[in-house]
C-alpha positions as CSV (number, residue, x, y, z in Angstrom):
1,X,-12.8,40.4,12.9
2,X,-16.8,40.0,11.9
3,X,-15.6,37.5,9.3
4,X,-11.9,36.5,8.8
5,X,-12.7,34.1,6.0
6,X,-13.7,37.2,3.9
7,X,-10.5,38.9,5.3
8,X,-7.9,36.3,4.0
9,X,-9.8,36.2,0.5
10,X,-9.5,39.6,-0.1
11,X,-5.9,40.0,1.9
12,X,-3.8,39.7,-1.7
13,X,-6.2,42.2,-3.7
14,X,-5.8,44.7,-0.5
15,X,-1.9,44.6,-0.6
16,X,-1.3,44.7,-4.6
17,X,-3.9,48.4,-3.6
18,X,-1.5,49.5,-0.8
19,X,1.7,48.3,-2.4
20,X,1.4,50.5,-5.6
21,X,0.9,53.6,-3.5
22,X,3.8,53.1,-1.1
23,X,7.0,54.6,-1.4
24,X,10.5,53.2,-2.0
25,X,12.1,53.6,1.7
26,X,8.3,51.9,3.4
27,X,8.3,49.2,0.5
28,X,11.8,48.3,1.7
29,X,10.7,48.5,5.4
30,X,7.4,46.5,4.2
31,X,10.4,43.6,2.1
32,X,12.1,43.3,6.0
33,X,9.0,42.9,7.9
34,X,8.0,40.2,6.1
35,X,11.5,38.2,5.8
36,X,11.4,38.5,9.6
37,X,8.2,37.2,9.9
38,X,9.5,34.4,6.8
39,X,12.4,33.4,9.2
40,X,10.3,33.4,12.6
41,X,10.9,29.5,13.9
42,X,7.7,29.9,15.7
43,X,5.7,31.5,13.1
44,X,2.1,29.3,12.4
45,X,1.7,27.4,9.6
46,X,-1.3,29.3,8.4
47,X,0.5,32.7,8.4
48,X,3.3,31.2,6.2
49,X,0.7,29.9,3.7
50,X,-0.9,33.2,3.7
51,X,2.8,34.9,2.9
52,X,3.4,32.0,0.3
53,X,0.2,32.5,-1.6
54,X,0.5,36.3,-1.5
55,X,3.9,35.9,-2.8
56,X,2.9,33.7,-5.9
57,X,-0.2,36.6,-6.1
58,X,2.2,39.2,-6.7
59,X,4.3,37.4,-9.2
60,X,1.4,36.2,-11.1
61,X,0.1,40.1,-11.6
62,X,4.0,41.0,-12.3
63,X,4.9,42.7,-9.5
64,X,7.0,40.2,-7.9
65,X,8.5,41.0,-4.1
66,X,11.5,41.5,-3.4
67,X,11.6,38.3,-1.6
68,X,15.2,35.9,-2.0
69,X,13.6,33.0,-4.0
70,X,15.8,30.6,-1.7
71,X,14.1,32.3,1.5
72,X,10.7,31.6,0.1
73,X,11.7,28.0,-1.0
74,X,12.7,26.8,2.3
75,X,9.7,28.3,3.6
76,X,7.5,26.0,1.2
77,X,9.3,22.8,2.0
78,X,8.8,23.6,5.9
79,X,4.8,23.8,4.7
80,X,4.8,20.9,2.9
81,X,4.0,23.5,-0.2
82,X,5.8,21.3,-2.9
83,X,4.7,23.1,-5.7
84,X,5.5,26.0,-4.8
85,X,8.9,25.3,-3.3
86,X,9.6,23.1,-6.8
87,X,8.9,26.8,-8.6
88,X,11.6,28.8,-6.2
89,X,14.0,25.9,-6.6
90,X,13.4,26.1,-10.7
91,X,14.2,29.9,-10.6
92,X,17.3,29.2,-8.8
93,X,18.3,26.5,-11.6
94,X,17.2,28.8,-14.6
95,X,19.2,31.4,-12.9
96,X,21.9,33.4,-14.6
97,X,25.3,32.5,-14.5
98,X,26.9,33.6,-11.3
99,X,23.7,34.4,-9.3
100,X,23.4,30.4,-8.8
101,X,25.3,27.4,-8.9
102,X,24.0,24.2,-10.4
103,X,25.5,21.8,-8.0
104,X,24.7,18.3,-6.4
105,X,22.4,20.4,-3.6
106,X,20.5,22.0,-6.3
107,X,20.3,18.8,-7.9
108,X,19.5,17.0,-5.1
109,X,16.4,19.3,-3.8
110,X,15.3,18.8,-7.0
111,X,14.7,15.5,-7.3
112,X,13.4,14.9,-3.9
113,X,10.7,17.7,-4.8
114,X,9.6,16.4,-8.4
115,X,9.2,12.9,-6.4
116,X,7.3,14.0,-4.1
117,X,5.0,15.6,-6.5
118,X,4.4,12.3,-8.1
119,X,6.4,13.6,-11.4
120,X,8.5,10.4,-12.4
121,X,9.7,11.7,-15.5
122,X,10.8,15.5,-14.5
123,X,13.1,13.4,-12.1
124,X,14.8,11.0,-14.2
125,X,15.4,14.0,-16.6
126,X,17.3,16.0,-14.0
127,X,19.4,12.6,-13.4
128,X,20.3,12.8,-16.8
129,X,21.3,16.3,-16.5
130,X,23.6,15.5,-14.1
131,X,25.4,12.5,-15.8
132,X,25.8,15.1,-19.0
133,X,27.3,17.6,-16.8
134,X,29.4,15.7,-15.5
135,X,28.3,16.5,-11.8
136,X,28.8,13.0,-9.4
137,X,25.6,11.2,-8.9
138,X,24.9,10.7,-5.2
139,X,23.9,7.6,-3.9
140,X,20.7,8.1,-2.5
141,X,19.6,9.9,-5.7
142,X,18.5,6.3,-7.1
143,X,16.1,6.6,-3.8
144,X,14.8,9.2,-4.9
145,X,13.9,7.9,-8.3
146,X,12.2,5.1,-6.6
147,X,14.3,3.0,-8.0
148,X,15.2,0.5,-4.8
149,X,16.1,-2.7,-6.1
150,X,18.6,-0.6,-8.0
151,X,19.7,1.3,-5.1
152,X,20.4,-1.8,-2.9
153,X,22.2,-3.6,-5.2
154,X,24.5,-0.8,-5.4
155,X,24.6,-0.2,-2.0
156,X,25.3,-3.8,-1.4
157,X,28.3,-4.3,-3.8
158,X,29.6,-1.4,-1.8
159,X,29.2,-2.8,1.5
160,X,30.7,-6.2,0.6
161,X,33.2,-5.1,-1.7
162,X,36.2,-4.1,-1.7
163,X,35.2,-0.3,-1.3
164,X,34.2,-1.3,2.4
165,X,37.6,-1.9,3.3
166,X,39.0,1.8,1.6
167,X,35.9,3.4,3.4
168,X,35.9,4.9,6.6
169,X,33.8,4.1,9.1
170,X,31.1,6.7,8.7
171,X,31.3,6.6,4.8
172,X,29.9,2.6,5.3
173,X,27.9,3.6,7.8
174,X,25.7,5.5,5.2
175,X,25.7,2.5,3.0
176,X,24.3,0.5,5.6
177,X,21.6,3.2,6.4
178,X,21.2,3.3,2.9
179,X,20.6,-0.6,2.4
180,X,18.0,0.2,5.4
181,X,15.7,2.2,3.8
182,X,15.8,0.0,0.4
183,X,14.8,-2.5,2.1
184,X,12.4,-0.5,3.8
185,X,10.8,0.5,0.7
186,X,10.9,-3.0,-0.8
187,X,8.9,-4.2,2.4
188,X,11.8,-6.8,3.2
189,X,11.1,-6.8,6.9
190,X,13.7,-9.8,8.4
191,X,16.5,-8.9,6.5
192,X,15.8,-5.0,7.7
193,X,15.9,-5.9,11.5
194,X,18.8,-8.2,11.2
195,X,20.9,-5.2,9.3
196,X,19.7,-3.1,12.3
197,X,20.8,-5.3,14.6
198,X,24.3,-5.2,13.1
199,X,24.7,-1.3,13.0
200,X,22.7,-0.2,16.0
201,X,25.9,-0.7,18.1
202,X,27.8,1.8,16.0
203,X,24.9,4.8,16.0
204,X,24.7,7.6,18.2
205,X,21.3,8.6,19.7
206,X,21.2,11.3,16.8
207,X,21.4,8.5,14.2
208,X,19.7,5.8,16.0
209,X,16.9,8.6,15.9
210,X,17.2,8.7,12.1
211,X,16.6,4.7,12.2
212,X,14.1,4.0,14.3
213,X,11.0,5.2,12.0
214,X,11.8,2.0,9.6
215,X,13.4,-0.2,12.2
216,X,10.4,0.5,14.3
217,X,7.7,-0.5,11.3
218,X,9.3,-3.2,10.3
219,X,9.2,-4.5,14.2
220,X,5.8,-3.9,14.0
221,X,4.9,-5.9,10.5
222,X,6.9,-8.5,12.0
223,X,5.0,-8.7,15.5
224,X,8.6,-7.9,17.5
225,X,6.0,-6.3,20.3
226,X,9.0,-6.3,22.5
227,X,11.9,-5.1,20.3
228,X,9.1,-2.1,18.8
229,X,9.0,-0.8,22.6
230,X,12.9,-1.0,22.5
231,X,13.0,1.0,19.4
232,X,10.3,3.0,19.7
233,X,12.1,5.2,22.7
234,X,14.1,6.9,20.4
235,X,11.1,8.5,18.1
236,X,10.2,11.7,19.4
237,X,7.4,12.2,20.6
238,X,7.0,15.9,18.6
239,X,6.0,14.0,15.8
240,X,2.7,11.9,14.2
241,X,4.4,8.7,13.6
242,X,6.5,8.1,17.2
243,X,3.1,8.8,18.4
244,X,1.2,6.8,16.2
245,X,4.1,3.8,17.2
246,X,3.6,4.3,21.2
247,X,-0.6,4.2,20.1
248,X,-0.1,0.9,18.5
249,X,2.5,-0.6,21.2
250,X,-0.7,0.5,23.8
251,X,-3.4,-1.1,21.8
252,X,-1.6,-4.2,21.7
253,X,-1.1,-4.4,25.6
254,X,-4.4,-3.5,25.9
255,X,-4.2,0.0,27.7
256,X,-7.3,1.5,25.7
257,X,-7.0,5.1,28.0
258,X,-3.1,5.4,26.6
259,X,-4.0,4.2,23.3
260,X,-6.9,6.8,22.5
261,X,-4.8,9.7,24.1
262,X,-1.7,9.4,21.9
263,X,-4.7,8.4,18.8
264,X,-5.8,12.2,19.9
265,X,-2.4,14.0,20.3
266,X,-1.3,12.1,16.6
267,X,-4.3,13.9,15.2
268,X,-3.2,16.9,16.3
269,X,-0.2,16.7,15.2
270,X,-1.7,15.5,11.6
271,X,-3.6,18.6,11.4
272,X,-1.2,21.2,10.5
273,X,0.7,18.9,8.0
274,X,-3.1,18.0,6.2
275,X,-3.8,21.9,5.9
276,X,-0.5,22.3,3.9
277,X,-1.1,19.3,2.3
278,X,-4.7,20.2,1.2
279,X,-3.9,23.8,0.5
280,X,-2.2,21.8,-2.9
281,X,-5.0,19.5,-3.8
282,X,-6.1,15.8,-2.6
283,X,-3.3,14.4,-4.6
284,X,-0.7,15.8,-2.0
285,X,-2.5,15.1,1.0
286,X,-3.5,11.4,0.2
287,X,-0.9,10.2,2.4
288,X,-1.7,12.3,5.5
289,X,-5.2,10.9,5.0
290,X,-3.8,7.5,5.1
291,X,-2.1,8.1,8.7
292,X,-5.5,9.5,9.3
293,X,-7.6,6.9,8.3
294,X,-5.0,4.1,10.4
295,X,-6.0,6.4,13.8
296,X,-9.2,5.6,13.1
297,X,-8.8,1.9,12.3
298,X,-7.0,1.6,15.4
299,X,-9.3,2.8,17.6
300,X,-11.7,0.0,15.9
301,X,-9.2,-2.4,16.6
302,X,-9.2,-1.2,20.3
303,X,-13.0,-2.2,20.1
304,X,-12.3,-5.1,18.1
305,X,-10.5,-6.0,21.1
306,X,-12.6,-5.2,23.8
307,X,-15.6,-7.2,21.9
308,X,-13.3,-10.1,21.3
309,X,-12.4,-10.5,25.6
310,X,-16.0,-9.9,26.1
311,X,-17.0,-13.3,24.0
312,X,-13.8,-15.1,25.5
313,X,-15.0,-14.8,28.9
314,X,-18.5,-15.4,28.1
315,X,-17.1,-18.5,26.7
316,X,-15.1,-19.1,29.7
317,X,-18.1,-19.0,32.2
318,X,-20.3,-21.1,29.9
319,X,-17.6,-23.8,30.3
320,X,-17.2,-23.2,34.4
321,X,-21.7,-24.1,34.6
322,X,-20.7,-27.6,32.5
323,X,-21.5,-25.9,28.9
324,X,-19.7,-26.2,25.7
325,X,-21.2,-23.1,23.3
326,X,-21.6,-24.0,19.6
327,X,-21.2,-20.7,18.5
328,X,-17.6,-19.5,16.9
329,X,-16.2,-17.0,14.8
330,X,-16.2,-18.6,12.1
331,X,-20.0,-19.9,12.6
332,X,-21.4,-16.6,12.2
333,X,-21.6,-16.0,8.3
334,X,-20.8,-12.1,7.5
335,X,-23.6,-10.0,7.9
336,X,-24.1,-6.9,5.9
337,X,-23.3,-3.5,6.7
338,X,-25.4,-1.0,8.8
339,X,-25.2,1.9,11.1
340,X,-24.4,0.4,14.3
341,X,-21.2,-1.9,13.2
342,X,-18.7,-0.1,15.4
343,X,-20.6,-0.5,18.7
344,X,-19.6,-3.3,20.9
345,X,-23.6,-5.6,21.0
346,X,-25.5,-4.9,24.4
347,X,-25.3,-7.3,26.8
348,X,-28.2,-9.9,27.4
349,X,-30.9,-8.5,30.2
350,X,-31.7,-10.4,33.0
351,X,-35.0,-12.8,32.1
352,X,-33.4,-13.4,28.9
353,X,-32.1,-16.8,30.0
354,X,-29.7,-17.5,32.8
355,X,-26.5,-19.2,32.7
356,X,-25.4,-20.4,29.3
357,X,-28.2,-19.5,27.3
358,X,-27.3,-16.1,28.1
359,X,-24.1,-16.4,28.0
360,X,-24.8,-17.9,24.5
361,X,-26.6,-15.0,23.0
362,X,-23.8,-13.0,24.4
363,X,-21.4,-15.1,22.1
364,X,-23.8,-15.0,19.1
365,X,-23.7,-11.2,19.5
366,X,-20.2,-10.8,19.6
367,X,-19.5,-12.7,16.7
368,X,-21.8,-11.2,14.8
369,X,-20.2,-7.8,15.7
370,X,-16.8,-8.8,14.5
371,X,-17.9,-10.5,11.6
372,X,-19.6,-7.4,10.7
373,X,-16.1,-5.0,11.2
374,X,-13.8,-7.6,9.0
375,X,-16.6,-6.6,6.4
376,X,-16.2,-2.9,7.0
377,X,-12.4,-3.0,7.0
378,X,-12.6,-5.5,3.7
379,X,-15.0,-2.7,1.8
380,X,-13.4,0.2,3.0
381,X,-10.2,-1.2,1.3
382,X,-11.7,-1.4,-2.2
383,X,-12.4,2.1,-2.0
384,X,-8.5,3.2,-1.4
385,X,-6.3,3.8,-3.8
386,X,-5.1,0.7,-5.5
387,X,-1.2,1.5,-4.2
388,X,0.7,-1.3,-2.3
389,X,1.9,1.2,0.4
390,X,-1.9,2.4,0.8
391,X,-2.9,-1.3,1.3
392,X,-0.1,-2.5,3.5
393,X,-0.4,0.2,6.0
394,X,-4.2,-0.4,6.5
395,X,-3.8,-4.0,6.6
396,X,-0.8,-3.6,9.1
397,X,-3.0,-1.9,11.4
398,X,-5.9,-4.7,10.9
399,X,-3.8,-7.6,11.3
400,X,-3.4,-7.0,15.0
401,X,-6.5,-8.6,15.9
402,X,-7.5,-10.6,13.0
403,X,-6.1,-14.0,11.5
404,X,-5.0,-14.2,7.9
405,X,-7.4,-16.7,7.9
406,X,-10.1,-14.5,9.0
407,X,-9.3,-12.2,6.1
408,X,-7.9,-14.6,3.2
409,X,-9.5,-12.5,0.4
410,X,-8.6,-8.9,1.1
411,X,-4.9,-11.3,1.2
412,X,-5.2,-12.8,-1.6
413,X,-6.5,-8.9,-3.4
414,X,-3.5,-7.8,-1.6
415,X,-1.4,-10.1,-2.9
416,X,-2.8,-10.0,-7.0
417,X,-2.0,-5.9,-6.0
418,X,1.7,-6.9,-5.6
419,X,2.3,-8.9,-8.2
420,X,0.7,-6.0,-10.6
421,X,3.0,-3.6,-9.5
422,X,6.3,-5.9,-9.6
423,X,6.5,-6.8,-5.8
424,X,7.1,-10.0,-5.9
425,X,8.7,-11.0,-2.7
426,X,5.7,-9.2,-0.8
427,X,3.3,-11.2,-3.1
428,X,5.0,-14.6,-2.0
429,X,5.1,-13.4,1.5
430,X,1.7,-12.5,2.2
431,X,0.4,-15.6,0.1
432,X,2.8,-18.1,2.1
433,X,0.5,-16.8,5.4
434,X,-2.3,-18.8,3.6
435,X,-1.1,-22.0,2.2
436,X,0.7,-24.7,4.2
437,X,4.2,-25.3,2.7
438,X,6.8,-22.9,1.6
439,X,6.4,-20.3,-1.2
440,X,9.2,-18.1,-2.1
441,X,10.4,-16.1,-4.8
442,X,12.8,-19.5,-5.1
443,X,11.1,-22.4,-3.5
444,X,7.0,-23.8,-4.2
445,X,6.8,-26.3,-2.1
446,X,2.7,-27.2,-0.8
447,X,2.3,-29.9,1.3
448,X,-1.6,-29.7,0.2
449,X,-3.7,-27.8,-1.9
450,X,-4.8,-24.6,-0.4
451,X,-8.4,-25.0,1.6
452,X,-9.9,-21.7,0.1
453,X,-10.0,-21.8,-3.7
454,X,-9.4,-18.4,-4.0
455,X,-5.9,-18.6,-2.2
456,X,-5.2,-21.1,-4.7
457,X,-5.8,-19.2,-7.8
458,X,-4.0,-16.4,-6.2
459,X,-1.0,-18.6,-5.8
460,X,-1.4,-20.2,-9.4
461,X,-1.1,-16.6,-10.9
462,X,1.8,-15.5,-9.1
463,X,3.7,-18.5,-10.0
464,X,2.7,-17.9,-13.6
465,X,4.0,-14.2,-13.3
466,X,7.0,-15.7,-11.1
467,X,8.4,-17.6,-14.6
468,X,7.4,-20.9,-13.0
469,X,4.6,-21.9,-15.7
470,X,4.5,-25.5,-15.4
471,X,3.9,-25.4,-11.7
472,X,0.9,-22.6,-12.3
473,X,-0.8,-24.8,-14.8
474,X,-0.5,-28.2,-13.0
475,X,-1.8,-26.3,-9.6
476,X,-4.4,-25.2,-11.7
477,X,-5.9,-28.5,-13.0
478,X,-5.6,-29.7,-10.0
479,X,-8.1,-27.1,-8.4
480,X,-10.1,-27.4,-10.8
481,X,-10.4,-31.1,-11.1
482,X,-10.2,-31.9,-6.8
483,X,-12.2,-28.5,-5.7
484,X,-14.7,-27.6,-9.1
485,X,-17.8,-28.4,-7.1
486,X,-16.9,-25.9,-4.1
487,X,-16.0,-23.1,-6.0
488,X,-18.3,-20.1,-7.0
489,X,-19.1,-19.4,-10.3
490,X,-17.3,-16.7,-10.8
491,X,-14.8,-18.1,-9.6
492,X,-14.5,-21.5,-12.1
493,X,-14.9,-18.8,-14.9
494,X,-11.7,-17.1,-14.0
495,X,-9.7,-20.0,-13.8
496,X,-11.2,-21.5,-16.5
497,X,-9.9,-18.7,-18.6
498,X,-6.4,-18.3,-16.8
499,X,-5.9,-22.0,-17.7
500,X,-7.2,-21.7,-21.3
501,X,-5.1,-18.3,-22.0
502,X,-1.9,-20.3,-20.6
503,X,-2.4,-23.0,-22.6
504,X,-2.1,-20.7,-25.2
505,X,0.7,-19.0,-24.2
506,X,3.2,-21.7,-22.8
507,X,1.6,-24.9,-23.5
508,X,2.8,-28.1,-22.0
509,X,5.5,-29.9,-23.8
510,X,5.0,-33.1,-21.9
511,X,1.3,-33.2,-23.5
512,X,0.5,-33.4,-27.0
513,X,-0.3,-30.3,-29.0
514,X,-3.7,-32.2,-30.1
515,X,-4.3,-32.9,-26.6
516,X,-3.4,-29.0,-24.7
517,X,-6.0,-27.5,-27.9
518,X,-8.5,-30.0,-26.7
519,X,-8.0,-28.8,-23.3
520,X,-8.1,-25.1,-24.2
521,X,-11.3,-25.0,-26.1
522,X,-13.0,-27.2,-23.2
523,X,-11.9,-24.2,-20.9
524,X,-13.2,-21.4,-23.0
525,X,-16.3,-23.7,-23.1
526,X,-16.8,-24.0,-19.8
527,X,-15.8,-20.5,-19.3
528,X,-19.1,-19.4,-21.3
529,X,-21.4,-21.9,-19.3
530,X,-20.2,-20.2,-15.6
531,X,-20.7,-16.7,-16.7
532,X,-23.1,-17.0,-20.1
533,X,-23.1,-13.0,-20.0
534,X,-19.6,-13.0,-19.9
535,X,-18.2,-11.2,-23.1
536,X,-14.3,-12.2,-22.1
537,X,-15.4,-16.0,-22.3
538,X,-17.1,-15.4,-25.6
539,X,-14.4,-14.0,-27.2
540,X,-11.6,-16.3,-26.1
541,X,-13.9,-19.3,-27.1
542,X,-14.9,-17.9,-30.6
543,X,-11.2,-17.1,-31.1
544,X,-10.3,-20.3,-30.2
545,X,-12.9,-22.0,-32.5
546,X,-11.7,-20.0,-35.3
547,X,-7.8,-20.4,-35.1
548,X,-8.9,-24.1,-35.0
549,X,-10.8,-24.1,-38.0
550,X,-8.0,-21.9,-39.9
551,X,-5.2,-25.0,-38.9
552,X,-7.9,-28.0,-39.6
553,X,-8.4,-25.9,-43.5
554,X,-4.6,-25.7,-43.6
555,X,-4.3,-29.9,-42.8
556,X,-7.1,-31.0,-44.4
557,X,-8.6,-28.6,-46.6
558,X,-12.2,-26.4,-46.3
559,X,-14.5,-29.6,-46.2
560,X,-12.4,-31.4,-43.7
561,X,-12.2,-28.0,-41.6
562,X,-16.1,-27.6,-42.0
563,X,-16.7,-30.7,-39.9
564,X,-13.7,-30.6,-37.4
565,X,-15.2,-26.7,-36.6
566,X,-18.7,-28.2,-36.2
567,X,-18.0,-30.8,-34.1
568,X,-15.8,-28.4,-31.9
569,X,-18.8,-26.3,-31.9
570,X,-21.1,-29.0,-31.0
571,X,-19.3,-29.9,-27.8
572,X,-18.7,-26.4,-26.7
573,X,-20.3,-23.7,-24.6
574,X,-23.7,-24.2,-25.9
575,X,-24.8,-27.2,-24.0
576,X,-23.2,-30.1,-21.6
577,X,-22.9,-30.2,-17.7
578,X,-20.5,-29.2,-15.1
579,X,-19.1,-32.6,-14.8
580,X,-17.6,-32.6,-18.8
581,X,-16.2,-28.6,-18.2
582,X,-12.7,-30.0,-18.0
């Protein structure tokens, strides 16, 4: 009671002393106590851990319990102890012949558990040790691999096949649900809401309850205020995420009071599931940090917000006195970080300057204050884990008050993110919110060339990666022929060597191969003038140089190659302006 931390560190030692000296009939009596306490619905999370680790304590100095390993595995999935329940779940698999059943359960609590311990491989290995044993893969196993393109195709050929029509009603009804959460996974937000659409008719409460958590996020990324609020009633309000959803849906109608109370009773909620989380490293409880970290970001928001209606109506009065106020958003450049960026700026005193001039400092204030949080939200991002789910669910929360204008390169970062990882569609989605035209996964079509030169390098490289490389290169030139003198440095040096290295790669049959070499050396070249400490633009224009020279001494022998390499040399990276680059 002096101490209870020294208490629970020493609890496992104390009963391995006590066990050894009890006797059969109060071991027994000892065994029932604790399944009762195992089985308790309302026993605390802590106290189960505390069983669970004592448990694995006792097995570990082999004197395991007398504990049902099923028991103790259900007990470690209610915990959110993964490891630990994966162990239990192993013992029943490894079990003799008789004691267990390897079945589609078995199978199937596998698999979820190895995924959500991040172990890819242990998963697909039990998939394959079901196909040998000839035990029926389930449908929603592919889920559970992750793999979701796969899954939805199979779920669709299902749906609109003739399999649909032998079905009954509530076998297609899971195929539907199943389609859901594909397209859930794969971020596919219209098509998700329209499917919902279709089956919400035919779900009871139970079920609609089941498909409101996607339904409800997709709303959300979608800005479907009113159908979220519609959805959103059947999340219970037991757990973190209806309660994070009614948060959001209260920020957004700007009812800060509501909005911080259900921010407080989320994180309360949060807490038990972290310490189980924790209790298993960082690894485990990344996610639950994530849900954290978006309370947190929406409380900014909520300030964001406030801030924001305090410069519109400052605005507002400087126009009622007569005044138009210079001062935007975008006219206040981003200042740097410091201690104070969350509070909303004090308002001017009186003496200051009446009428607009205060109401002008007021404006200058504000934007300064939100210029400076887009800069805290942008940095804070680079330190996350570099995991399209991670990103999307900060920048969901951020995108409630702020433009993708406003925050075109944590986009475009977004974006490059995406297209590393194979997600595709979400690349050309979150791009097409910064160009003006149409850019799908099927159709390029600008109507201009993007204002921000980053946005268009972004949208060059995802139409290389997309299989469209004559597009990428000609949007390419084009940037860096109409917008070379607004771009940064290190900017022209990475297109510079994106254009060179496709060049290389796919060069244009239209153009002559004399003519796309030129081209490619004079972008390596130019490469090593914007970043001269650059080893990447070294390399590729040395490289260059040198395959070159080994073609010109296959044509036209050493001497002729001697004097085609020096001239190349001679007009490359060592001297020459900006204006010759390309």
């Amino acid at each position: 009671s002096v101490y209870p931390q020294l208490a629970r560190s020493v609890f496992n030692c104390g009963f391995v002393s006590c066990w050894s000296e009890l006797r059969a009939e109060y071991r027994q009596s000892l065994v029932q106590s604790l399944e009762t306490a195992l089985a308790a619905e309302g026993m605390p999370t802590e106290v189960l851990q505390l069983l669970l680790n004592l448990a694995e304590f006792m097995e570990a100095h082999e004197a395991p319990l007398p504990l049902d390993a099923c028991t103790l595995g259900a007990v470690a999935t209610r915990c959110h102890a993964y490891a630990k329940a994966l162990h239990y779940k192993e013992l029943e698999f490894w079990a003799e012949p008789g004691e267990s059943t390897v079945d589609g359960e078995l199978i199937d609590a596998l698999l979820g558990l190895n995924m959500n311990l991040g172990q890819l491989d242990a998963a697909a290995g039990l998939l394959r040790y079901a196909s040998s044993q000839h035990i029926p893969v389930r449908d929603w196993w592919l889920e559970n691999l992750h793999e979701w393109e796969a899954a939805l195709r199979l779920y669709e050929e299902r749906a609109q096949g003739n399999a649909r029509k032998d079905a009954d009603e509530a076998v297609a009804l899971q195929w539907d649900l199943g389609r859901m959460r594909c397209l859930h996974a794969l971020s596919e937000w219209a098509p998700l809401v329209q499917l919902a659409a279709q089956v919400w008719p035919q779900l009871d409460t139970e079920q609609r309850a089941e498909v409101a958590p996607p339904v409800a996020h997709a709303q959300w990324q979608l800005g479907d205020w009113a159908g979220m609020r519609r959805t959103v009633q059947y999340l219970p309000v037991e757990t973190a995420h209806g309660v994070f959803c009614r948060a959001m849906l209260s920020a957004h109608a700007a009812d800060w009071y509501g909005a911080q109370n259900y921010v407080e009773r989320a994180r309360a909620l949060l807490d038990a599931e972290l310490r189980g989380a924790l209790a298993e490293g960082y690894d485990r409880a990344y996610a639950t940090l994530v849900s954290v970290q978006q309370l947190s970001e929406l409380e900014e928001v909520c300030a964001y917000r406030t801030v924001q209606q305090r410069m519109s109506n400052a605005q507002a009065d400087a126009a009622a006195l007569g005044y138009g106020l210079g001062v935007t958003l975008d006219s206040v450049p981003p200042p740097l970080p410091s201690d104070g960026y969350g509070a909303p700026p004090p308002a001017p005193r009186e003496g200051e300057g009446g009428g607009a001039a205060a109401a002008e400092v007021l404006v200058a204030q504000c934007a300064e204050t939100l210029a400076l949080q887009r800069v805290v939200w942008a940095r804070r991002l680079t330190g996350c884990r570099r995991s399209v789910d991670v990103w999307q669910a900060l920048i969901g929360v951020q995108t409630m008050v702020v433009s993708p204008d406003e925050h075109s390169a944590t986009l475009v970062k977004f974006a490059a993110l995406c297209r590393k990882r194979g997600r595709m569609r979400l690349c050309a989605h979150t791009l097409s919110a910064l160009v003006d035209g149409e850019l799908s996964d099927k159709v390029c079509s600008l109507r201009s060339l993007p204002r921000e030169p980053l946005v268009a390098l972004g949208v060059a490289k995802y139409l290389w990666t997309s299989g469209r490389q004559r597009e990428a290169q000609a949007l390419l030139r084009e940037l860096l022929s109409a917008r070379e003198g607004e771009m940064a440095a290190g900017l022209k040096l990475r297109a510079a060597l994106a254009l060179g290295r496709w060049n290389e790669e796919a060069p244009d049959l239209g153009a002559g191969a004399e003519e796309v070499a030129e081209e490619t050396l004079r972008c390596y070249a130019a490469a090593t003038r914007h970043g001269p400490n650059e080893y990447k633009a070294w390399h590729a224009w040395a490289l260059a140089n040198f395959e070159m020279a080994s073609r010109l001494e296959q044509q036209l022998g050493p001497a002729g190659a001697l004097g085609g390499a020096q001239s190349s040399i001679g007009g490359g990276g060592g001297g020459g302006g900006e204006g010759d680059a390309l």
